[in-house]
N, CA and C atoms of all chains as a GROMACS GRO file, in nm:
protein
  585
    1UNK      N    1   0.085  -0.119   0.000
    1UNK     CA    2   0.000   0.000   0.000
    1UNK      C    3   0.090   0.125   0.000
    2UNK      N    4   0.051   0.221  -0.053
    2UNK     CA    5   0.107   0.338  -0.125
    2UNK      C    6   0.100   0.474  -0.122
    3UNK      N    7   0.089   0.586  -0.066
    3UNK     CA    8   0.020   0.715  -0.137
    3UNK      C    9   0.100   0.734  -0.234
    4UNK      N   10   0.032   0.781  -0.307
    4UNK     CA   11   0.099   0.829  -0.410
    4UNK      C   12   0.208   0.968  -0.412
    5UNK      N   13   0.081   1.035  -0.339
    5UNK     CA   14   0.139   1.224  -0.304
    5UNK      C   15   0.202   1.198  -0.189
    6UNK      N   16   0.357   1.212  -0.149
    6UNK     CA   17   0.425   1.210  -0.043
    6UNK      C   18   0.477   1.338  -0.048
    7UNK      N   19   0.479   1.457   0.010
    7UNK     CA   20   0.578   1.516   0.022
    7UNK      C   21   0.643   1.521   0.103
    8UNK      N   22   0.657   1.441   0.158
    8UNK     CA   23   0.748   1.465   0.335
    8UNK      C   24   0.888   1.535   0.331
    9UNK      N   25   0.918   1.424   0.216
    9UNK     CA   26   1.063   1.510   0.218
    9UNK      C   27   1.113   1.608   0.152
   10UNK      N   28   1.067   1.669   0.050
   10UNK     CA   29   1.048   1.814  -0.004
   10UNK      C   30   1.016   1.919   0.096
   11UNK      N   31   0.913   1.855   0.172
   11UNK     CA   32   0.873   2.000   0.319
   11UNK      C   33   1.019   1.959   0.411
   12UNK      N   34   1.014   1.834   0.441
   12UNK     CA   35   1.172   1.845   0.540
   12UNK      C   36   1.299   1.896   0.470
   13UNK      N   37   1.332   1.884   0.321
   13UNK     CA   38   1.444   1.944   0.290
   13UNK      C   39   1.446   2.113   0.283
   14UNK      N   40   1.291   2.169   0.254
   14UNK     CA   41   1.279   2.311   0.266
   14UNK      C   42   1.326   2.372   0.383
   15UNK      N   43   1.274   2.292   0.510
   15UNK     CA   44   1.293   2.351   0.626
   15UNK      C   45   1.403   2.306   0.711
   16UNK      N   46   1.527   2.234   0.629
   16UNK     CA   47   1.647   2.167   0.661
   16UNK      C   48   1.660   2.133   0.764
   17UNK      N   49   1.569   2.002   0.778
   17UNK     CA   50   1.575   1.940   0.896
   17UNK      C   51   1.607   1.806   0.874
   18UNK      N   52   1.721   1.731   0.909
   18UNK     CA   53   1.750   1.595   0.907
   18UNK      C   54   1.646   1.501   0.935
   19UNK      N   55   1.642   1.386   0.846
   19UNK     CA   56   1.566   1.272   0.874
   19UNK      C   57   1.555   1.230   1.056
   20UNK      N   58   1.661   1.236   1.131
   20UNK     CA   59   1.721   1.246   1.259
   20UNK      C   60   1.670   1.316   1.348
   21UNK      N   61   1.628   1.489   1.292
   21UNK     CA   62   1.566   1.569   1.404
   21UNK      C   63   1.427   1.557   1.373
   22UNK      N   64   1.397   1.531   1.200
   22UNK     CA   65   1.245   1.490   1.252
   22UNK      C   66   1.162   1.381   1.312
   23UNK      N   67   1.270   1.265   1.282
   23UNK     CA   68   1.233   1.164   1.364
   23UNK      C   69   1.194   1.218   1.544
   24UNK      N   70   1.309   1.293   1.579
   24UNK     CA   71   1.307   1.312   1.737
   24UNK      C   72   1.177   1.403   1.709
   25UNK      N   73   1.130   1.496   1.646
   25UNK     CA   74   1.029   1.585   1.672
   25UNK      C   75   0.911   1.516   1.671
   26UNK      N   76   0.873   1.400   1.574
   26UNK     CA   77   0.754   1.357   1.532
   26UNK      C   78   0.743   1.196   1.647
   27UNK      N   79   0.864   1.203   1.739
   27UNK     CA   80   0.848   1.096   1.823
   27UNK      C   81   0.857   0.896   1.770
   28UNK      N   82   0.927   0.913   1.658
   28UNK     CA   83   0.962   0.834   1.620
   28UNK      C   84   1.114   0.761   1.579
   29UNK      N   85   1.123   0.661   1.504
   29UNK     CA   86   1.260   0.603   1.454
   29UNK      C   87   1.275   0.675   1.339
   30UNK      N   88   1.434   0.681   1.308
   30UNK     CA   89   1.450   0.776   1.148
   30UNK      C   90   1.393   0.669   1.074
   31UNK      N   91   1.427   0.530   1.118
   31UNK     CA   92   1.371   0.395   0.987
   31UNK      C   93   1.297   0.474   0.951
   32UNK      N   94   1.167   0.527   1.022
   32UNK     CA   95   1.043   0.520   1.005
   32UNK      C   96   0.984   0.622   0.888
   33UNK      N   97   1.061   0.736   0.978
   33UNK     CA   98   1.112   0.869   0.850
   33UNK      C   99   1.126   0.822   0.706
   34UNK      N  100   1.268   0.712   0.671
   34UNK     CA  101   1.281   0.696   0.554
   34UNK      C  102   1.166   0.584   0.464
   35UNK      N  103   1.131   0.510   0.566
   35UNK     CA  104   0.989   0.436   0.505
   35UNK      C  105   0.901   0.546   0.455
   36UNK      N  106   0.863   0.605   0.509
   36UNK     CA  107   0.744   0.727   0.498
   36UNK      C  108   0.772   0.740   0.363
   37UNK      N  109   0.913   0.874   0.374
   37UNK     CA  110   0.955   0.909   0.250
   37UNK      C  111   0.995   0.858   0.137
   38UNK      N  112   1.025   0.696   0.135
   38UNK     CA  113   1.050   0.637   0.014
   38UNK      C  114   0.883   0.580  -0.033
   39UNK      N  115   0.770   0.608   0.060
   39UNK     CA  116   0.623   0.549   0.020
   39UNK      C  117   0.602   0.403   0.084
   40UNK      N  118   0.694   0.294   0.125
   40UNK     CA  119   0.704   0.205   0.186
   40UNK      C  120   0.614   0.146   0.297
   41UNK      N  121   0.599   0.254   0.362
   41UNK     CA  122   0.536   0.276   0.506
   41UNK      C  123   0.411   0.343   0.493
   42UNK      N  124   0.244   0.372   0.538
   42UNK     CA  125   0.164   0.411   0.552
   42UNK      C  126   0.114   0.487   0.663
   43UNK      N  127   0.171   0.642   0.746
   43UNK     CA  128   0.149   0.663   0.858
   43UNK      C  129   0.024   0.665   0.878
   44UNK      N  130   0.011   0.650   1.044
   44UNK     CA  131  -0.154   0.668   1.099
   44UNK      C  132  -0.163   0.774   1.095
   45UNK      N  133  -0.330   0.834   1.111
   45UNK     CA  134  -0.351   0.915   1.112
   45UNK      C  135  -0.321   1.008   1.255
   46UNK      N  136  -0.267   0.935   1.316
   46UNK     CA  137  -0.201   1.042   1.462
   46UNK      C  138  -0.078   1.109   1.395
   47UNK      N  139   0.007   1.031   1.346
   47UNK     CA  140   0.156   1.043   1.316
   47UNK      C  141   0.119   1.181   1.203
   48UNK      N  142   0.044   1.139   1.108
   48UNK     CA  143   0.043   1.207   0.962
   48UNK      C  144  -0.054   1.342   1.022
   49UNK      N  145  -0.125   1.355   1.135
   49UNK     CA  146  -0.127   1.526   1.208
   49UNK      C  147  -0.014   1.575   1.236
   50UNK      N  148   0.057   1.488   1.310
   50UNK     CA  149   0.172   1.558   1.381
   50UNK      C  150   0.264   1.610   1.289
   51UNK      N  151   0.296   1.526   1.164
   51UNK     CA  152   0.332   1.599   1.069
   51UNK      C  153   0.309   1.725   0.996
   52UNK      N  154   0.169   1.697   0.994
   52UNK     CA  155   0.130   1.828   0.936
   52UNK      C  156   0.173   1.938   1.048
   53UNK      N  157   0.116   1.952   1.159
   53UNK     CA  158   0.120   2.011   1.265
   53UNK      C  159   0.284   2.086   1.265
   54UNK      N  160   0.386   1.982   1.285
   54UNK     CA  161   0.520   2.033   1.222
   54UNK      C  162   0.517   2.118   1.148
   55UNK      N  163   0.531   2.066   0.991
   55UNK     CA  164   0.542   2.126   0.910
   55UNK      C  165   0.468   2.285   0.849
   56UNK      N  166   0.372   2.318   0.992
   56UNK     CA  167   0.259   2.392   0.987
   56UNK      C  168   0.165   2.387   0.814
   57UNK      N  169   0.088   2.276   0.798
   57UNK     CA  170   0.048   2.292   0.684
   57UNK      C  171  -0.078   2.163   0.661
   58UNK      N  172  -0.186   2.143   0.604
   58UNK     CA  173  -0.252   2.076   0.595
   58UNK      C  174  -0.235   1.936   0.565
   59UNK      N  175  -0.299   1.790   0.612
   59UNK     CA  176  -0.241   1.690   0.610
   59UNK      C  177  -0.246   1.639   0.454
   60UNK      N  178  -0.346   1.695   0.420
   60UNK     CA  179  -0.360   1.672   0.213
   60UNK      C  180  -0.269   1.725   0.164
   61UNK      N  181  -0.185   1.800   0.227
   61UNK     CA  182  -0.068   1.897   0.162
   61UNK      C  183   0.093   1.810   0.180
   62UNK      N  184   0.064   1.699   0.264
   62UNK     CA  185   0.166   1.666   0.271
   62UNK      C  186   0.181   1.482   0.210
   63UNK      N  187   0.058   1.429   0.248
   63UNK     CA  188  -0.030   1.289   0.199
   63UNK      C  189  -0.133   1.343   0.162
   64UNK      N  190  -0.140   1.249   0.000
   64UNK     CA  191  -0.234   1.278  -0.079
   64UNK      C  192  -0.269   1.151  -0.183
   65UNK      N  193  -0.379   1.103  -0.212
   65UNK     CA  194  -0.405   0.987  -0.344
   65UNK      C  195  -0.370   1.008  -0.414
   66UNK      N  196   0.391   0.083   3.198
   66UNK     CA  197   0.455   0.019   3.329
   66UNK      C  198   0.611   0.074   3.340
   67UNK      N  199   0.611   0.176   3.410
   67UNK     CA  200   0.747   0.202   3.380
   67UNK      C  201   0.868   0.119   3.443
   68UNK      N  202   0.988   0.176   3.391
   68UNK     CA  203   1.090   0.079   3.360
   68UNK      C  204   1.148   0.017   3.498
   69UNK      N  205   1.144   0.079   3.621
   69UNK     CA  206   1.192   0.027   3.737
   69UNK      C  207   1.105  -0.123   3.777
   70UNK      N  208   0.935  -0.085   3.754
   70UNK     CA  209   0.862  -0.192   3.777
   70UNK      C  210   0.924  -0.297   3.771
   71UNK      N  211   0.941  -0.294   3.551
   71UNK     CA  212   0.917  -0.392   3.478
   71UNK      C  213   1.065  -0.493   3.515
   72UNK      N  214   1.208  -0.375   3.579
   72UNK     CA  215   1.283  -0.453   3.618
   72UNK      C  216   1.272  -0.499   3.708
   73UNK      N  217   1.161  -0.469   3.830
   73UNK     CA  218   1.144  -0.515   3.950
   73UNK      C  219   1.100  -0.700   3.900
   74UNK      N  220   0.972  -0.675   3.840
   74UNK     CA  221   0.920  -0.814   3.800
   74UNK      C  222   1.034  -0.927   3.727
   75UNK      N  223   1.110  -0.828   3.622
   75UNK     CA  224   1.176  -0.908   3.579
   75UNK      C  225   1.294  -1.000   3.664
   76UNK      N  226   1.352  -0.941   3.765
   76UNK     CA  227   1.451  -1.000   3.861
   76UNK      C  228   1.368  -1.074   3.961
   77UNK      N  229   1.244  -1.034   3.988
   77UNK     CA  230   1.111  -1.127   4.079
   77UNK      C  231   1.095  -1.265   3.997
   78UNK      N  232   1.114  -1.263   3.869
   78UNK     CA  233   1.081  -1.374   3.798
   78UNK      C  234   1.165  -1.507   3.808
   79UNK      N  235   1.305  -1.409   3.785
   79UNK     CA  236   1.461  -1.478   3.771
   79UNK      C  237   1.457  -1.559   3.910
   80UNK      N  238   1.438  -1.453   4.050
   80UNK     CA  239   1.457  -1.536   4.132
   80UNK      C  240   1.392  -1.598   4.216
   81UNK      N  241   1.259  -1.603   4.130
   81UNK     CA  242   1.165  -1.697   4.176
   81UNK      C  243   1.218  -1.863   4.078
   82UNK      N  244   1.279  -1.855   3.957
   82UNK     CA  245   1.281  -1.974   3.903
   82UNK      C  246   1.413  -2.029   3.952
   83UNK      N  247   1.501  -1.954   4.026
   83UNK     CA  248   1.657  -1.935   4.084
   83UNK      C  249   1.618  -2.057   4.211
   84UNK      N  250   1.518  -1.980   4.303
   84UNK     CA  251   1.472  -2.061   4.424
   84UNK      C  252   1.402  -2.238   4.365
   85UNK      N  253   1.301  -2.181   4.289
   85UNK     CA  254   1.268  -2.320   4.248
   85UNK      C  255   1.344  -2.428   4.206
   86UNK      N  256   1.489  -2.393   4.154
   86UNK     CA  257   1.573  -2.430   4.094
   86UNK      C  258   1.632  -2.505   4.213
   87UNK      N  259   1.675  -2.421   4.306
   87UNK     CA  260   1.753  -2.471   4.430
   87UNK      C  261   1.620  -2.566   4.513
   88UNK      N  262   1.490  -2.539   4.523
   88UNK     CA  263   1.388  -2.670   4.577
   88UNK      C  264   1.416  -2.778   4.523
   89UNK      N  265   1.437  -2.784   4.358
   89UNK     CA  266   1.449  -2.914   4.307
   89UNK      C  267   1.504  -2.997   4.359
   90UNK      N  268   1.685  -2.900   4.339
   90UNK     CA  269   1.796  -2.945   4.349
   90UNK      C  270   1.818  -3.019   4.511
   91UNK      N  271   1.734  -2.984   4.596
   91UNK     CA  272   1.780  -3.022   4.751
   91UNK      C  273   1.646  -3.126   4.788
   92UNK      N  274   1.559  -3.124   4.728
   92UNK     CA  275   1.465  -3.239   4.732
   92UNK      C  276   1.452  -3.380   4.626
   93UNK      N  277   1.598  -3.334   4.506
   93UNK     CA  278   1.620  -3.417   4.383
   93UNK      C  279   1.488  -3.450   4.382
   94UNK      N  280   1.442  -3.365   4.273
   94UNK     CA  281   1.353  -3.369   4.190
   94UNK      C  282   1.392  -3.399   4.071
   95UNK      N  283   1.351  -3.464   3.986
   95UNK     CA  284   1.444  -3.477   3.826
   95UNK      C  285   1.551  -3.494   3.818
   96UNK      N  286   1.617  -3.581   3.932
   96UNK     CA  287   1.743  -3.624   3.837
   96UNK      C  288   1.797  -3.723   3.727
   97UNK      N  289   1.780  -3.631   3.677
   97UNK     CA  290   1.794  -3.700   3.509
   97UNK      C  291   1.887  -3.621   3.426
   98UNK      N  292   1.923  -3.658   3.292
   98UNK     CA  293   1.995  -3.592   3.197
   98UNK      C  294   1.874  -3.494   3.177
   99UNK      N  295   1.884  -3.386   3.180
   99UNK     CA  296   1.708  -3.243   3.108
   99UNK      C  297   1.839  -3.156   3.022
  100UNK      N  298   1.785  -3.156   2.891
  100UNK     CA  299   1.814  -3.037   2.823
  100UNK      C  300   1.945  -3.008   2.840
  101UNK      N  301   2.078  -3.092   2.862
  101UNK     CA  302   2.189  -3.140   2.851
  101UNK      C  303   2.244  -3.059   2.976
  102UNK      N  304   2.182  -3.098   3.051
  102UNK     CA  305   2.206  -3.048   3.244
  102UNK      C  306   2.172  -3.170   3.327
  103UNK      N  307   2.275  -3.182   3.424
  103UNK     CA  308   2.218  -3.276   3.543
  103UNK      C  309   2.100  -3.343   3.547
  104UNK      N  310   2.030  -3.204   3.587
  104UNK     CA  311   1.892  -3.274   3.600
  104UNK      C  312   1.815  -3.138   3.593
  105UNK      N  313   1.691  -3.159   3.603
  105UNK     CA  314   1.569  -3.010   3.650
  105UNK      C  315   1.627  -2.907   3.720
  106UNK      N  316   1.679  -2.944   3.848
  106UNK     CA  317   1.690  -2.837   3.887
  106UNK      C  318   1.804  -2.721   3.855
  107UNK      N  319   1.910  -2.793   3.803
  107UNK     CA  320   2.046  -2.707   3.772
  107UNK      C  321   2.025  -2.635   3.642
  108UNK      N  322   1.898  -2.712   3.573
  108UNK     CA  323   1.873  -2.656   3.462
  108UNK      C  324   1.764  -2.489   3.448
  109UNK      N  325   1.676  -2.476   3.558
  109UNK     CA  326   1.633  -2.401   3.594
  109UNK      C  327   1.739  -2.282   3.683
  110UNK      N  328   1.825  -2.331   3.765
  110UNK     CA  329   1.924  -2.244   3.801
  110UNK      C  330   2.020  -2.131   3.653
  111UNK      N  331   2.030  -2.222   3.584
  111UNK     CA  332   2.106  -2.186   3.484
  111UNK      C  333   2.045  -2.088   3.412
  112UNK      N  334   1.907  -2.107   3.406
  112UNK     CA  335   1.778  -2.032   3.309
  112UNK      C  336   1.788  -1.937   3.402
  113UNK      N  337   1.752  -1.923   3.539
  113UNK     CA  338   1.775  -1.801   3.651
  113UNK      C  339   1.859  -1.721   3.611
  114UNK      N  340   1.974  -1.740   3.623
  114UNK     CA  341   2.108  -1.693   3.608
  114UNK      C  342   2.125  -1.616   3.473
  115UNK      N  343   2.066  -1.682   3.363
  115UNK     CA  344   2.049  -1.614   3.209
  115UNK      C  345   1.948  -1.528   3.259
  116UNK      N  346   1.862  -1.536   3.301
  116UNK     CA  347   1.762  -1.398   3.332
  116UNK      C  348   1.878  -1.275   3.401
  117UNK      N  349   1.892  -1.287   3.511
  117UNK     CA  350   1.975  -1.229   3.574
  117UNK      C  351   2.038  -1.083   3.508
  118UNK      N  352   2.171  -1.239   3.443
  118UNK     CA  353   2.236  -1.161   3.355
  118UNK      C  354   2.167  -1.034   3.240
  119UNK      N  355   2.084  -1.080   3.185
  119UNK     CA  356   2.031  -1.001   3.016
  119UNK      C  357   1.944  -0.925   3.071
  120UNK      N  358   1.890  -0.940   3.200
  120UNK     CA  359   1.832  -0.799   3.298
  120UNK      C  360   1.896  -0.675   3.349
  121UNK      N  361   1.994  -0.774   3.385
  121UNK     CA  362   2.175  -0.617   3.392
  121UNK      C  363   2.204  -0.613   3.307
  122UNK      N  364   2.249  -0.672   3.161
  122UNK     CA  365   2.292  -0.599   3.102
  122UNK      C  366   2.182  -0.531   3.013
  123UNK      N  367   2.066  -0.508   2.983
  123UNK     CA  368   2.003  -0.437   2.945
  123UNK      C  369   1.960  -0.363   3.017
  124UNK      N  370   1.965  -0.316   3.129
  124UNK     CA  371   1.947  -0.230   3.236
  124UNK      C  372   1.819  -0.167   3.222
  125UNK      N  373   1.844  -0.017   3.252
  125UNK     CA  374   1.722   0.089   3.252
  125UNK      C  375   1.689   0.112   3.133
  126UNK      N  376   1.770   0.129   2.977
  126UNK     CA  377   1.766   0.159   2.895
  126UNK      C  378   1.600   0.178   2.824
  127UNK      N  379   1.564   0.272   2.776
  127UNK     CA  380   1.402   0.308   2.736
  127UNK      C  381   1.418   0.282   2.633
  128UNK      N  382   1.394   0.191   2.534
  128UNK     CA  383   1.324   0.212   2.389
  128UNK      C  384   1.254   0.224   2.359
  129UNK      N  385   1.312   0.273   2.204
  129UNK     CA  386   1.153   0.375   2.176
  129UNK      C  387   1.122   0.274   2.100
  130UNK      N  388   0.983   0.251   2.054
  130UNK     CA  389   0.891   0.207   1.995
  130UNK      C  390   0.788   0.289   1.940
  131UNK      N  391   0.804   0.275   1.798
  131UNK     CA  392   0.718   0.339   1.762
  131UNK      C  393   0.608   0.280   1.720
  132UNK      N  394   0.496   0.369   1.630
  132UNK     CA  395   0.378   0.279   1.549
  132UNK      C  396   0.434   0.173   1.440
  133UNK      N  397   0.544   0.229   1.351
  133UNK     CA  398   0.596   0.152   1.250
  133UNK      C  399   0.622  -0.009   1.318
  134UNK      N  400   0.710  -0.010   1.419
  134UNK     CA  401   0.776  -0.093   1.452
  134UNK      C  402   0.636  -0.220   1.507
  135UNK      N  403   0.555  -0.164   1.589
  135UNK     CA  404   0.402  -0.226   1.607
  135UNK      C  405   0.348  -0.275   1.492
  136UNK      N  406   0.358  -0.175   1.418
  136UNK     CA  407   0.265  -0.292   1.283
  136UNK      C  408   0.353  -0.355   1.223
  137UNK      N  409   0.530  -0.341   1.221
  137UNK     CA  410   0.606  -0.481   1.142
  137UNK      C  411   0.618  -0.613   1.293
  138UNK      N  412   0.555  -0.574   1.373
  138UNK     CA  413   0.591  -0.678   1.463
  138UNK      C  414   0.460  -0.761   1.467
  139UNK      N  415   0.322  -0.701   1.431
  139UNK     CA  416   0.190  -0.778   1.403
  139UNK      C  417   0.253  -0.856   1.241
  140UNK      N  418   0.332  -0.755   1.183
  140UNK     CA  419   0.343  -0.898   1.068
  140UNK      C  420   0.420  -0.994   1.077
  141UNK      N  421   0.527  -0.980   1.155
  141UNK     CA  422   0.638  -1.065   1.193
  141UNK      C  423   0.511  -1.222   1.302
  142UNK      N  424   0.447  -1.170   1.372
  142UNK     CA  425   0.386  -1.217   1.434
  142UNK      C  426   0.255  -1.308   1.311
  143UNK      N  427   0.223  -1.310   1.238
  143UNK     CA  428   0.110  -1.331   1.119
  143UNK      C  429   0.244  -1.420   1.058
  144UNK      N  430   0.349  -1.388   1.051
  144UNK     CA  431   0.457  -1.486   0.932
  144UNK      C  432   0.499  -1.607   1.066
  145UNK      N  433   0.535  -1.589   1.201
  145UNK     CA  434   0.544  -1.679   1.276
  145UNK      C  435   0.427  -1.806   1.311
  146UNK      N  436   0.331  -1.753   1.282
  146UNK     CA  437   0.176  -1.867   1.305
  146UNK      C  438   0.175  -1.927   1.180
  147UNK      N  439   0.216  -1.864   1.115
  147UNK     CA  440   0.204  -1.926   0.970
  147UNK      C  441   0.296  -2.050   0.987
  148UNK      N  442   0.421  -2.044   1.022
  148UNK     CA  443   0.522  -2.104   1.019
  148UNK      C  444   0.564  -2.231   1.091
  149UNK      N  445   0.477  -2.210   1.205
  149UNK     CA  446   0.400  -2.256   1.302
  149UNK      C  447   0.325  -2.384   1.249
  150UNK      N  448   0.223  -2.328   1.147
  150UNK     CA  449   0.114  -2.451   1.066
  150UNK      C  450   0.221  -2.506   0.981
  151UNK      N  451   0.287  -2.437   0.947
  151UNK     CA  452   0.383  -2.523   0.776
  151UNK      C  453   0.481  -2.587   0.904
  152UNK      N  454   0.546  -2.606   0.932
  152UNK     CA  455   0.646  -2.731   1.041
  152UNK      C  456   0.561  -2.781   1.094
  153UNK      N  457   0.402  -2.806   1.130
  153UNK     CA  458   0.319  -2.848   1.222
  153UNK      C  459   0.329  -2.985   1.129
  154UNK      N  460   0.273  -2.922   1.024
  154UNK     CA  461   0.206  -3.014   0.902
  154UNK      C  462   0.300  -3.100   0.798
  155UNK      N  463   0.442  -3.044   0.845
  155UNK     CA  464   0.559  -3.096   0.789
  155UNK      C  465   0.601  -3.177   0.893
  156UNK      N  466   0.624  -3.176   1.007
  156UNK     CA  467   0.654  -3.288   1.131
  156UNK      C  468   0.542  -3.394   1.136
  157UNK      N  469   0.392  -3.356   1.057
  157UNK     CA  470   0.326  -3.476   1.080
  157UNK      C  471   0.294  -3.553   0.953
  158UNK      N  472   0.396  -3.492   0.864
  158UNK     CA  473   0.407  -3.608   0.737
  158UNK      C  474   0.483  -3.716   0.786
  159UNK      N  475   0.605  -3.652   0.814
  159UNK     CA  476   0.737  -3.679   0.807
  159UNK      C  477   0.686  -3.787   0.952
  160UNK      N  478   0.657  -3.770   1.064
  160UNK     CA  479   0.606  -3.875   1.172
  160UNK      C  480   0.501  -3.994   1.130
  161UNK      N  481   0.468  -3.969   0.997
  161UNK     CA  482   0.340  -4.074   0.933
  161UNK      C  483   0.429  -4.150   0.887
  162UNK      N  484   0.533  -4.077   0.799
  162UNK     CA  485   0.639  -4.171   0.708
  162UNK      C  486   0.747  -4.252   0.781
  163UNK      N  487   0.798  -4.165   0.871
  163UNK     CA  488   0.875  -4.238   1.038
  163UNK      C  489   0.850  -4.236   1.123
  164UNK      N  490   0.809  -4.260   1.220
  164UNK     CA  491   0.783  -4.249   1.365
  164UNK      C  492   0.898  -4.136   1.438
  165UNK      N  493   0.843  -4.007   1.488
  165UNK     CA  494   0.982  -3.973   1.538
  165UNK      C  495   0.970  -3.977   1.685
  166UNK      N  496   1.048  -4.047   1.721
  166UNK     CA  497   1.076  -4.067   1.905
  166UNK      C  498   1.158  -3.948   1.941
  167UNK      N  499   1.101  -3.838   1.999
  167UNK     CA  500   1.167  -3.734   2.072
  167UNK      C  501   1.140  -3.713   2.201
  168UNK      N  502   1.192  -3.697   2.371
  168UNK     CA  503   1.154  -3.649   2.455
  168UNK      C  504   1.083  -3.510   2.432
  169UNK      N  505   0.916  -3.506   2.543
  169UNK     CA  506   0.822  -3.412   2.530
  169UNK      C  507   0.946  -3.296   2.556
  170UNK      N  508   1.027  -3.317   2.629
  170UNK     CA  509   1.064  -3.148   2.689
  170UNK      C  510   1.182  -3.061   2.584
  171UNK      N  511   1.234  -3.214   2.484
  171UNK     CA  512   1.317  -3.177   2.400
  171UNK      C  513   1.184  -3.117   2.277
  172UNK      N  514   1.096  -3.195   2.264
  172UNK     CA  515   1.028  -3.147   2.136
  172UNK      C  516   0.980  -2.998   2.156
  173UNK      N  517   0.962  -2.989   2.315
  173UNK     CA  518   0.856  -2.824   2.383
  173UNK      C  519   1.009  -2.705   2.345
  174UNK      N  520   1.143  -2.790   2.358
  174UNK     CA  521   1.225  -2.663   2.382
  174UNK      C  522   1.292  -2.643   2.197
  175UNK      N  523   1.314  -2.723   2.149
  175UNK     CA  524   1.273  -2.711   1.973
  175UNK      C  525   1.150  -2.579   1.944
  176UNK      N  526   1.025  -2.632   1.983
  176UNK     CA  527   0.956  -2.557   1.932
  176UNK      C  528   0.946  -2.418   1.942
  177UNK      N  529   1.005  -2.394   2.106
  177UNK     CA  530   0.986  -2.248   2.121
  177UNK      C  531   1.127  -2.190   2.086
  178UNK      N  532   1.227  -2.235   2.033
  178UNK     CA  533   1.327  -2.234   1.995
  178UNK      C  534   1.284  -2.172   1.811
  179UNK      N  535   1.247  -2.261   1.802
  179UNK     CA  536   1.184  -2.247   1.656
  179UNK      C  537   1.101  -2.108   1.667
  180UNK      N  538   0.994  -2.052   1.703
  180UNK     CA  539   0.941  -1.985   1.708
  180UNK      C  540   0.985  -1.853   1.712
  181UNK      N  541   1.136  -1.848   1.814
  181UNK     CA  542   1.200  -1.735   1.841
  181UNK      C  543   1.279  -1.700   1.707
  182UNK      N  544   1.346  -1.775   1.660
  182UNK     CA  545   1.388  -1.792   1.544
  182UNK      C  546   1.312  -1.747   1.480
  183UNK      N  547   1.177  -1.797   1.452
  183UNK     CA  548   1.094  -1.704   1.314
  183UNK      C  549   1.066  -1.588   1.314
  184UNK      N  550   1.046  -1.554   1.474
  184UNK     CA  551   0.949  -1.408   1.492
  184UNK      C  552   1.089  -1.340   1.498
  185UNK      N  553   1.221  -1.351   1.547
  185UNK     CA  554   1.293  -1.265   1.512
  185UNK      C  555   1.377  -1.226   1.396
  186UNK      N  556   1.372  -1.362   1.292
  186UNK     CA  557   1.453  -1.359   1.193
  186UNK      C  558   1.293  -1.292   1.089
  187UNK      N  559   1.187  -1.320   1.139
  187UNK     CA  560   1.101  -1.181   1.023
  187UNK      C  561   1.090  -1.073   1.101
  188UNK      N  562   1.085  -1.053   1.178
  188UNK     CA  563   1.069  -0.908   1.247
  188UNK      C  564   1.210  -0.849   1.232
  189UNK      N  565   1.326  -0.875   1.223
  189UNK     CA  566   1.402  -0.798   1.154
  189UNK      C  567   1.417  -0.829   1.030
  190UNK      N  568   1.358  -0.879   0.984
  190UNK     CA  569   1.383  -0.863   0.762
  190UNK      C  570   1.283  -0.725   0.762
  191UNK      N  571   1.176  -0.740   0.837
  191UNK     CA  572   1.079  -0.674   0.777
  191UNK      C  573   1.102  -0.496   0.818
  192UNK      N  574   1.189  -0.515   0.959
  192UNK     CA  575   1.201  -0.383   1.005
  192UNK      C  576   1.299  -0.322   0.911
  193UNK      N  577   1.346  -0.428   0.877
  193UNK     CA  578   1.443  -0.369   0.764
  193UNK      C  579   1.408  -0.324   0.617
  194UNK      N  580   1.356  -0.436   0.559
  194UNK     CA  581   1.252  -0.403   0.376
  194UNK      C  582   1.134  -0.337   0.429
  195UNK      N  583   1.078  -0.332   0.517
  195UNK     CA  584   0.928  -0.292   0.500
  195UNK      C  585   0.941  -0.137   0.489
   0.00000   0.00000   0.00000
């Protein structure tokens, strides 16, 4: 399973933050980070707020079909 | 449950099977060859003692766990039951075609032997590819 629209790591490279500090911000493993960002991985919908929440920006803006 | 508890229980465990170990041993209970020990009880001492140990040396240490790691460990867990039925169903060909004579406590410590083996050799493939 897939999204298609990932931007995770386009918003994390804008706001030059290592796979490493967002892991520590979003309360997770970097694995988890690079699953996300290679599409691998499917976050919950707790994780994929907190992201948004981070990134200050809507969760369709960051996961999308 | 935080971490002092869980080491409390965990060393409660060790030396509850530590003592039982030493009841055996002074009432010779099982003396027999068990699981390539004396007998029962030295063999339970020994299992004590491995608790012990992998309780100190993993100490206080907190890991983190995340959601990822929860859902590759429900699959690691789904590939172990599986694995579970396929050797179930493969030990009872193979016992139709030969008879296999194994002691119960050797076949019980195989199996959970086996088991650890699966759930950890997929729970790290998967923490790894997934």
């Amino acid at each position: 399973m897939t999204i298609t629209k990932n931007r995770m790591r386009e918003m994390r490279e804008k706001r030059k933050v290592s796979q490493e500090g967002l892991a520590e911000a979003l309360g997770v493993t970097r694995q988890t980070i690079i699953s996300i960002e290679g599409g691998r991985y499917v976050p919950s919908l707790e994780l994929a707020l907190r992201a948004a929440t981070y990134f200050r920006c809507k969760v369709e803006d960051l996961f999308g079909l | 449950m935080d971490m002092e508890n869980k080491m409390m229980i965990k060393y409660g465990i060790a030396a509850a099977v530590i003592l039982i170990g030493i009841a055996f041993e002074t009432a010779g209970i099982g003396e027999k060859d068990f699981l390539g020990f004396g007998s029962v009880g030295t063999w339970l001492l020994f299992i004590g003692m491995v608790m012990v140990i992998s309780t100190a040396i993993r100490g206080k240490k907190e890991r983190k766990v995340d959601e990822r790691m929860l859902h590759v460990a429900a699959k690691a867990n789904r590939i172990t039951f599986i694995c579970i039925i396929v050797a179930a169903f493969i030990v009872m060909i193979i016992d139709g075609i030969r008879p296999i004579a194994v002691p119960y406590h050797l076949s019980m410590s195989y199996l959970v032997c086996g088991i650890m083996i699966a759930y950890l050799v997929s729970y790290r493939l998967l923490l790894r590819f997934n």
